[in-house]
C-alpha positions as CSV (number, residue, x, y, z in Angstrom):
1,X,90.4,48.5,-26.1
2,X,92.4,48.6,-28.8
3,X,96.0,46.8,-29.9
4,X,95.7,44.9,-27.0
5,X,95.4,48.3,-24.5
6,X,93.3,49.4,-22.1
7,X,91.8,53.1,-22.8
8,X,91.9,54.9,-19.5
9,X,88.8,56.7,-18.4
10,X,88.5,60.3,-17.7
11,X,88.4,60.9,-14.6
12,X,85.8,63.8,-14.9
13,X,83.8,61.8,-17.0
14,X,80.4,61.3,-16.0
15,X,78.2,57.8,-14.9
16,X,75.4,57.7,-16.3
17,X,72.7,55.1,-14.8
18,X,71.1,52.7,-17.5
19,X,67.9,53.2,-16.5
20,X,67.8,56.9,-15.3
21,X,65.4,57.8,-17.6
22,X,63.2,55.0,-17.9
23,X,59.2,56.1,-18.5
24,X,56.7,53.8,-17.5
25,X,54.5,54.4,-20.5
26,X,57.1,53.3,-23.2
27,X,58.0,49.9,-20.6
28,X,54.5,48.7,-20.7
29,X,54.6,49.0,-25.0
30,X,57.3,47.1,-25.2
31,X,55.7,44.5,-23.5
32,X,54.5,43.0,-26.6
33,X,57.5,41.4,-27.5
34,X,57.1,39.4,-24.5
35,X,54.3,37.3,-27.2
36,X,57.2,37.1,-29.7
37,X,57.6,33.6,-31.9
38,X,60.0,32.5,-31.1
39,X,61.1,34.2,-28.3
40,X,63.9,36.8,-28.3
41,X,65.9,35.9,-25.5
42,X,68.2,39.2,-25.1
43,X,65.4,41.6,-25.5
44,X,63.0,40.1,-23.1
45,X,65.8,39.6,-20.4
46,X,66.4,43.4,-21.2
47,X,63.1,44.4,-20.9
48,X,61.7,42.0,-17.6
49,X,64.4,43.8,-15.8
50,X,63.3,47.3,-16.8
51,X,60.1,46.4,-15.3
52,X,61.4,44.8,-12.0
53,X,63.5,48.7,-12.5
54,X,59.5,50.3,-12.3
55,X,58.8,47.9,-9.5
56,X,61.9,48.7,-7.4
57,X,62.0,52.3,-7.4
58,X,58.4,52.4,-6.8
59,X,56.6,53.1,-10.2
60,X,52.9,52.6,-9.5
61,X,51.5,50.5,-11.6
62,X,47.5,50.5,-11.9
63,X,45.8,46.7,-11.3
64,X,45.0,46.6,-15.2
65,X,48.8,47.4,-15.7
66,X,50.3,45.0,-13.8
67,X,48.0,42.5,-14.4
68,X,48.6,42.5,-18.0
69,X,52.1,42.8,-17.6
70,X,51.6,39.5,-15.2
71,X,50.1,37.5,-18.0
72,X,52.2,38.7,-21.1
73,X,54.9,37.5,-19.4
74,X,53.8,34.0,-18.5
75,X,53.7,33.1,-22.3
76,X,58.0,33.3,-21.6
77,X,57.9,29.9,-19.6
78,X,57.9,27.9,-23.5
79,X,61.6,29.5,-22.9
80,X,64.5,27.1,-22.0
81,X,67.3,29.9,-20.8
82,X,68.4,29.6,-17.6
83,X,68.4,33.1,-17.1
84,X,65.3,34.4,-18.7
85,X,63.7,31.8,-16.6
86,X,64.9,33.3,-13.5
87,X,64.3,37.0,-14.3
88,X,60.9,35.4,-14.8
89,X,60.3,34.3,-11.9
90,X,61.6,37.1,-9.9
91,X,59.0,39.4,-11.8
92,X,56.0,37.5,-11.5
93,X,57.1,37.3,-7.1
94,X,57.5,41.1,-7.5
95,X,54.0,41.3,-9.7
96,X,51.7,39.0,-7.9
97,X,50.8,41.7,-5.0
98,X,49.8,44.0,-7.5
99,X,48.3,42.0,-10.2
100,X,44.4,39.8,-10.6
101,X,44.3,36.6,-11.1
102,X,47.4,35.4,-10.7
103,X,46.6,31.9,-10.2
104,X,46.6,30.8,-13.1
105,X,50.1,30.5,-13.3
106,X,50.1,27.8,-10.5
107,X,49.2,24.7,-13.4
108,X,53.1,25.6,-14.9
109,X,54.7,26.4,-11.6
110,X,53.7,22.8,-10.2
111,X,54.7,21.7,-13.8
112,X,58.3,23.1,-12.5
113,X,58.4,22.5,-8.8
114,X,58.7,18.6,-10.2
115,X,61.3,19.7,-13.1
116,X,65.0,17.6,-13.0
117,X,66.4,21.4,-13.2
118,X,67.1,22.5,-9.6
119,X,66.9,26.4,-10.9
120,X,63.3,25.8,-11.8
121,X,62.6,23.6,-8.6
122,X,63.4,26.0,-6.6
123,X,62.1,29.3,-7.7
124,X,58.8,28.1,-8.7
125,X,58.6,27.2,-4.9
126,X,59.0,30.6,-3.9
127,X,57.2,32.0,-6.6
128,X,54.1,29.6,-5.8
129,X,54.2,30.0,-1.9
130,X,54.2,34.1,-2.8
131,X,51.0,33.1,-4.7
132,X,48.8,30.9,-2.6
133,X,47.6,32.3,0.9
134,X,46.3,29.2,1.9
135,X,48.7,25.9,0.5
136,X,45.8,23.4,1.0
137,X,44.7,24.6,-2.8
138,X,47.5,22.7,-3.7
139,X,46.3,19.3,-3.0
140,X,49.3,17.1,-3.6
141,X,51.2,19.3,-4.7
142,X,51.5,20.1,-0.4
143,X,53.4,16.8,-0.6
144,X,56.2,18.0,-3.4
145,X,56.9,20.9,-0.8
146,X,57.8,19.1,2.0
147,X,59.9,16.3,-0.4
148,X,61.6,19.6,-1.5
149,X,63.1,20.2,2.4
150,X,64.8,17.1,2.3
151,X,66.4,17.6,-1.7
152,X,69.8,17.2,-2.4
153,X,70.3,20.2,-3.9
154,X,70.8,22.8,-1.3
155,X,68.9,25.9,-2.9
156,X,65.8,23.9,-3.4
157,X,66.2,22.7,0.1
158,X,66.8,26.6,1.4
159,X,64.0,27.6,-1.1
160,X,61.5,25.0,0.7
161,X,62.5,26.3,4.1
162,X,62.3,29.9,3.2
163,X,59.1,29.2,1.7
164,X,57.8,27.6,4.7
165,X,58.7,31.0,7.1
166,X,56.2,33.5,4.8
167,X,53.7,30.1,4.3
168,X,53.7,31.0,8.5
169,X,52.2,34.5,7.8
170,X,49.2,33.1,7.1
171,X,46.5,31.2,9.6
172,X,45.4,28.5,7.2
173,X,49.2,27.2,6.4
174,X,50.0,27.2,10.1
175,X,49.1,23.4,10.9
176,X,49.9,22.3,7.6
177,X,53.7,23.5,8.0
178,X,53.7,22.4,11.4
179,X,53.5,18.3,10.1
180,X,56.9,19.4,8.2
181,X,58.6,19.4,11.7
182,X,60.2,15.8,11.1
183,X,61.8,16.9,7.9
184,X,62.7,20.4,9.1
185,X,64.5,19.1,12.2
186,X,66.5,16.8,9.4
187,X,67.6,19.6,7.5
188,X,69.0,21.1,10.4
189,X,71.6,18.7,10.5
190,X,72.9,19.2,6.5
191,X,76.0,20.1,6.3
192,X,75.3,23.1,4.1
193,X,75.6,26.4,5.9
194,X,72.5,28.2,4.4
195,X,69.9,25.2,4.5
196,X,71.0,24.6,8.3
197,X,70.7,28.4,8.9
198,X,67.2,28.6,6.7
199,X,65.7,25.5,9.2
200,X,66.4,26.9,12.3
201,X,64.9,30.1,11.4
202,X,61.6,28.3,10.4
203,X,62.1,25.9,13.6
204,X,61.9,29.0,15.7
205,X,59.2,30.5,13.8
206,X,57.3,27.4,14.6
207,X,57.6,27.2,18.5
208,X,58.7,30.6,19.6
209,X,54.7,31.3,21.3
210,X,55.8,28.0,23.4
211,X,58.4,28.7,26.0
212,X,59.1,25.3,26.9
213,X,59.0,24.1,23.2
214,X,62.0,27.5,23.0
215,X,63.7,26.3,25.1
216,X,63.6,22.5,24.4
217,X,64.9,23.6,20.7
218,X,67.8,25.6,22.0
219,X,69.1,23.1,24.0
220,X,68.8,20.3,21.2
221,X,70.4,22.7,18.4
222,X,73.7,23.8,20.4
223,X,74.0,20.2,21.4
224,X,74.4,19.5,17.8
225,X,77.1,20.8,15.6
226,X,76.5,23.5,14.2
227,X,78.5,24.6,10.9
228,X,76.9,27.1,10.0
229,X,77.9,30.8,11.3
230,X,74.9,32.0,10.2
231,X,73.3,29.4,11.7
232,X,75.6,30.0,14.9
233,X,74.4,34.0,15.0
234,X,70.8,33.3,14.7
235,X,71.1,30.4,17.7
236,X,73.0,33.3,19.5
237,X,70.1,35.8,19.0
238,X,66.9,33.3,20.1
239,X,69.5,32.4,23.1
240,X,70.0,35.9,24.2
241,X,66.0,36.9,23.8
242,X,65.7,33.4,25.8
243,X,68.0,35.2,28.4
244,X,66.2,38.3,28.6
245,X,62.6,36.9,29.0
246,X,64.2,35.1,31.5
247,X,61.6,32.4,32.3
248,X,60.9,31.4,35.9
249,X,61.9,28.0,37.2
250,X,64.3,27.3,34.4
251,X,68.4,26.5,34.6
252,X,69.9,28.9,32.3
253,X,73.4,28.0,33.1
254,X,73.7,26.0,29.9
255,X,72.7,28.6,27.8
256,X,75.5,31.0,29.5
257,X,78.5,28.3,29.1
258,X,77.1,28.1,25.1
259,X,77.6,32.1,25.2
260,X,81.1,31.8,26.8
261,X,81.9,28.8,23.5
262,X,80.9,31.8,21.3
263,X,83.5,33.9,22.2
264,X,85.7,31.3,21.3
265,X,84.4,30.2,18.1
266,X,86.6,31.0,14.8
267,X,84.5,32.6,12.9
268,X,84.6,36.5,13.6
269,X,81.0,37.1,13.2
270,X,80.0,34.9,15.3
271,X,82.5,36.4,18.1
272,X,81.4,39.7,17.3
273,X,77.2,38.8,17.3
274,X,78.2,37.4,21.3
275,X,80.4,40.2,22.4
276,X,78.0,43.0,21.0
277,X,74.5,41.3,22.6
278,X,76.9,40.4,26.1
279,X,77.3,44.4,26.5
280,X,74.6,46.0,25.2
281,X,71.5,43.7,26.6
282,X,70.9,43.9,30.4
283,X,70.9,40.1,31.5
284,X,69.5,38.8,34.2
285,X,72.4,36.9,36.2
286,X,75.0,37.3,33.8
287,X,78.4,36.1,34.8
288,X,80.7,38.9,35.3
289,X,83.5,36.5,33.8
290,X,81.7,36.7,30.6
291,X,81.4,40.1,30.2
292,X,85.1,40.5,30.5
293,X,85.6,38.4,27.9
294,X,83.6,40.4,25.7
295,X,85.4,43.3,26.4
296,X,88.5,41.2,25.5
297,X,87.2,40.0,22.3
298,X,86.3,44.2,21.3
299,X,89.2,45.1,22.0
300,X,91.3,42.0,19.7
301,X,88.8,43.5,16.8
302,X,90.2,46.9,17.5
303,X,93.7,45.7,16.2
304,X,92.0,44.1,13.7
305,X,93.4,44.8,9.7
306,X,89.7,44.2,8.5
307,X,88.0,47.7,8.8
308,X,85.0,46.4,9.1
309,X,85.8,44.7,12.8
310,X,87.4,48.1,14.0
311,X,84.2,49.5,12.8
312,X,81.9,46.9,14.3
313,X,84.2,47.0,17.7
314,X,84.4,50.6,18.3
315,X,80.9,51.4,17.5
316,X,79.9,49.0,20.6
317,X,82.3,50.6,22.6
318,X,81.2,53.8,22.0
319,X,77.0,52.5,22.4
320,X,78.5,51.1,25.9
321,X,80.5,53.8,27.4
322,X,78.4,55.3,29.4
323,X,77.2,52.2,30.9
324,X,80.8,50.3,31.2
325,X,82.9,53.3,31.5
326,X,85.5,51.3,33.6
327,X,85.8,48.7,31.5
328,X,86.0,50.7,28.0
329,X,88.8,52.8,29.7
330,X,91.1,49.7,29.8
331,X,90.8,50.0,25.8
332,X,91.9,53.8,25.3
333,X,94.9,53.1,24.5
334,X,93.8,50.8,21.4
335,X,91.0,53.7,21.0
336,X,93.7,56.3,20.9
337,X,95.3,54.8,17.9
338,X,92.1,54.5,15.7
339,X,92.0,58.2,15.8
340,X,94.1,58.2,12.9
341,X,92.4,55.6,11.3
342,X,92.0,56.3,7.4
343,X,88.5,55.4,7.9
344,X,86.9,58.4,8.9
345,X,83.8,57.1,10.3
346,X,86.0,54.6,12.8
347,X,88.4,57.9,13.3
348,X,85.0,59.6,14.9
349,X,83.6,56.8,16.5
350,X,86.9,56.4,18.7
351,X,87.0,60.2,19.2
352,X,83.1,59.9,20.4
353,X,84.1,56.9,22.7
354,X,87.3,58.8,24.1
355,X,84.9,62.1,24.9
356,X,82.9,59.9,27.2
357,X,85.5,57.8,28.9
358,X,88.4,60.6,28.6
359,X,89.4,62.7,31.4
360,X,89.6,66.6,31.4
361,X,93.1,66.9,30.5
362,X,91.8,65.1,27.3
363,X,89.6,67.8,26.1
364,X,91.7,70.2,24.3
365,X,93.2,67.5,22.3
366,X,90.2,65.7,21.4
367,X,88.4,68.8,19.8
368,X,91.6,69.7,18.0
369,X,91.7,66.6,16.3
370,X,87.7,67.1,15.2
371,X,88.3,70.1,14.0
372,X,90.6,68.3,11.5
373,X,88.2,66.4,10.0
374,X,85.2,67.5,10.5
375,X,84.7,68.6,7.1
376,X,85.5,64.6,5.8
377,X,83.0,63.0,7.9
378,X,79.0,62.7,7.4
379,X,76.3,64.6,8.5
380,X,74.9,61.8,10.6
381,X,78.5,61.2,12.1
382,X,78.9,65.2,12.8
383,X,75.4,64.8,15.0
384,X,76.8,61.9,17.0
385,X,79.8,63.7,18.2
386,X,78.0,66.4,18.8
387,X,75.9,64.7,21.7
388,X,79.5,63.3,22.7
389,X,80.7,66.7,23.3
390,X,76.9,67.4,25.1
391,X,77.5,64.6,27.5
392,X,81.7,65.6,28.0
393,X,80.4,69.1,29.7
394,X,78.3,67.8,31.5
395,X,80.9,65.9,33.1
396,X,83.4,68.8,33.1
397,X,81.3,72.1,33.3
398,X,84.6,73.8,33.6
399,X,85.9,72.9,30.1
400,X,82.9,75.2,28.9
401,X,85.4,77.9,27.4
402,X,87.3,75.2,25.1
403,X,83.7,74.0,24.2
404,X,81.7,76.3,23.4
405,X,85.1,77.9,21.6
406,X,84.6,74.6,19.5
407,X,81.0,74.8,19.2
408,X,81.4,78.2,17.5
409,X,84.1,77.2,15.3
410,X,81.7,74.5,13.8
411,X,78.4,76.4,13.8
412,X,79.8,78.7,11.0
413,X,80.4,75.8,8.5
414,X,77.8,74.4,6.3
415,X,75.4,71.9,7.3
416,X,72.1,70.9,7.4
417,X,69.4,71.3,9.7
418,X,69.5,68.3,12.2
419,X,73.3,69.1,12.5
420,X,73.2,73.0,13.3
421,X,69.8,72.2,15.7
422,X,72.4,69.7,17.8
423,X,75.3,72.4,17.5
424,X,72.4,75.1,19.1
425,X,70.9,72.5,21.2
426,X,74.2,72.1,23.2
427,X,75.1,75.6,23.2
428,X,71.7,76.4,24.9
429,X,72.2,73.2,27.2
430,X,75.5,74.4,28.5
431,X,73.8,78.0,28.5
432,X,71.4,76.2,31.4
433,X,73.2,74.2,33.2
434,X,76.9,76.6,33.8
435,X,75.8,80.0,34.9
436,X,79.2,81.0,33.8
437,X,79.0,80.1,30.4
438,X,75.7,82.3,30.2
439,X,77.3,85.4,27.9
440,X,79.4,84.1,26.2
441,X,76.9,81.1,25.0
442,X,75.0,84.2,24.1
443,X,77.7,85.9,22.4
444,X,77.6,82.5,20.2
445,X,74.0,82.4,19.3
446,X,74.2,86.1,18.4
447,X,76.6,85.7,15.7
448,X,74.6,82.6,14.2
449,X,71.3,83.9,14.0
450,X,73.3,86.8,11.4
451,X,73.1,84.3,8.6
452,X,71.5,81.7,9.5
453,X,69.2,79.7,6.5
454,X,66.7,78.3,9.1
455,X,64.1,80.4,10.1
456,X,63.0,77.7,12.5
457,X,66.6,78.2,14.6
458,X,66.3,82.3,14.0
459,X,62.7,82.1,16.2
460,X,64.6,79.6,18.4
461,X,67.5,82.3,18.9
462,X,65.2,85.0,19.0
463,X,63.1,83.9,21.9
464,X,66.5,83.4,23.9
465,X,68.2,86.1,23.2
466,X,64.7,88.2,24.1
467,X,64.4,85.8,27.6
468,X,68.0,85.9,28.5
469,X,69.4,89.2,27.0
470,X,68.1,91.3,29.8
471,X,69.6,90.0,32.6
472,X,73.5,90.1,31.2
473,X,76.1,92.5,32.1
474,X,75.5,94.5,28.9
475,X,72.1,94.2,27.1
476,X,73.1,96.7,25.1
């Protein structure tokens, strides 16, 4: 910047990642300004997060290594900065499954689970509940955990919770966190969104190898207010597992009219977590009144201006086609206008869900407008309307011309392997199952297998061409 302007950036030039070249070997030097006096605050914040850099991308580090890593870095807690603290903690959590000894640290940790700063409260609770497989080493420190559900700060309340889940993992902590209940159940009333959502995940984890307890929970939770959305998304999910276990000898209507509240509720992810598990789960005595309305709700989210609803919407629709093809037919017509959606993925997902709904005067179209961006989309996409078109001959064997016309068209671009196996796949499929279709699916293999780059898909051709060449018109 300079007089008060903005320099614009070359467009062709290139980013460069900060720590693309990073080398282990030089890291673990460094290290030794870790035992600085006094300590330099920039460089060590520089260098604990090139070593959380080594930890993420999967640098192994020996036992010795990371172990003396571990311990050069404890002498940083004489260190009063917020944010060196925090990058410390989040290194030792990342270090303590790799290092020896690691218990040592838990003297300054219980020093700062009882510190007036709610930072240090609450990451030395999850560093400390990373350390200890077994809580009852603790001693009375046991007690400052359970005090730290009910604090008044809502990340060392969340931290507690959280805590309490992995503390689960492990036989020893099971009854120990299970006398926490009380408190737990108390935090599920706070009014902040993440310490609500944090204790009903730990509730759960708590009683969900009792049914009765289950369902007991359920029922006391939704009766509550909920403020959460988070909160409101988990409930859903325990509710609708609830539904599908189905347990004999229990009312479930309750937990059906709480489904049909969903659909209701103002907050869009909540809507969308009920419409999504209404239509894709099979449940047992499911009103049909309620699946309407979530086919009412996926289609309002298709006329959506947030992308990611028409996303979320129309990839449901198309996971449910086959099984709700009636229903996802009274939505074409807000499914034809996503096809010119400037997302691309949502473009293909609404051409996928038209190919299985569509009729056969639909066909023609339908390809024509893959054809016109095919070359836009992903690989993974191009796959996934490839089985589309699969399952669209099937239905109308006697589009096989226009599709295997198609099929061609797209076998001669570039793409990888699992996407030219699905083009081939189909084209053999349609081979099998329309007699008519038998030469001139050959006629399409033959010209592949001239350049293809797979050798696996030449052997593939090969041995069809060698079964089924014979018995055409002209073998020659």
């Amino acid at each position: 910047m300079a007089g008060g302007r903005i320099e614009k950036r070359d467009e062709d030039d290139v980013e460069v990642a900060p720590f693309q070249n990073l080398e282990k070997g030089i890291v673990l030097q460094e290290t030794r300004i870790f035992g600085a006096t006094p300590v330099n605050v920039k460089k060590c914040c520089h260098l604990l997060t090139k070593v959380l850099v080594l930890v993420a991308r999967g640098d192994q580090l020996t036992t010795k290594e990371a172990t003396d890593v571990f311990f050069s870095i404890t002498k940083l807690f004489q260190s009063k900065d917020l944010f060196l603290r925090r990058l410390l903690y989040l290194t030792l959590k990342e270090l303590t499954p790799l290092a020896e000894d690691v218990i040592i640290v838990i003297s300054s940790l219980t020093k700062d689970m009882n510190s007036p700063i709610e930072l240090y409260r609450a990451h030395a609770i999850r560093v400390l509940c990373n350390i200890l497989t077994d809580i009852s080493l603790l001693g009375q420190g046991e007690r400052h955990l359970k005090q730290a559900i009910m604090d008044r700060e809502a990340v060392v309340s969340s931290a507690a919770l959280v805590s309490g889940i992995h503390l689960l993992k492990h036989a020893p902590n099971v009854e120990l966190v299970k006398r926490w209940v009380n408190e737990i159940s108390e935090a599920s009333k706070s009014r902040d969104q993440m310490v609500q959502y944090h204790s009903l995940g730990l509730l759960y984890t708590l009683k969900k190898h009792d049914p009765l307890a289950v369902i007991k929970l359920l029922t006391t939770v939704r009766k509550n207010v909920v403020r959460s959305p988070f909160a409101n998304c988990l409930l859903v999910r325990y509710t609708i597992r609830l539904l599908r276990e189905n347990p004999p000898g229990e009312d479930l209507t309750g937990f059906y009219e709480y489904l049909g509240a969903c659909l209701r509720n103002t907050n869009d992810m909540v809507m969308y977590e009920v419409a999504r598990s209404l239509v894709v789960y099979d449940l047992p005595g499911v009103p049909y009144k309620l699946i309407s309305s979530a086919f009412s709700v996926l289609q309002l989210f298709l006329t959506t201006p947030k992308s990611i609803l028409r996303f979320a919407a129309i990839r449901t629709l198309s996971e449910v086609a086959d099984r709700y093809p009636r229903e996802v037919q009274e939505v074409n017509s807000e499914i034809d206008n996503l096809i010119g959606d400037s997302n691309r993925t949502i473009a293909t997902l609404a051409i996928t869900t038209l190919l299985k709904t569509g009729d056969a005067s639909s066909v023609d179209g339908l390809l024509a407008e893959i054809l016109s961006f095919m070359g836009e989309i992903s690989e993974e996409f191009k796959v996934v309307l490839i089985k589309a078109v699969r399952s669209l001959c099937s239905k109308y064997p006697q589009k096989y011309r226009t599709v295997l016309g198609f099929l061609s068209d797209i076998l001669r671009e570039e793409g990888g392997f699992a996407y030219k196996k699905a083009i081939l796949d189909t084209i053999l499929e349609i081979m099998r199952d329309v007699p008519d279709a038998r030469e001139i699916a050959l006629s399409c293999v033959c010209e592949f297998i001239e350049d293809c780059e797979y050798y696996q898909l030449s052997i593939l051709v090969l041995n069809v061409i060698g079964r089924e060449g014979p018995a055409t018109s002209c073998p020659s």
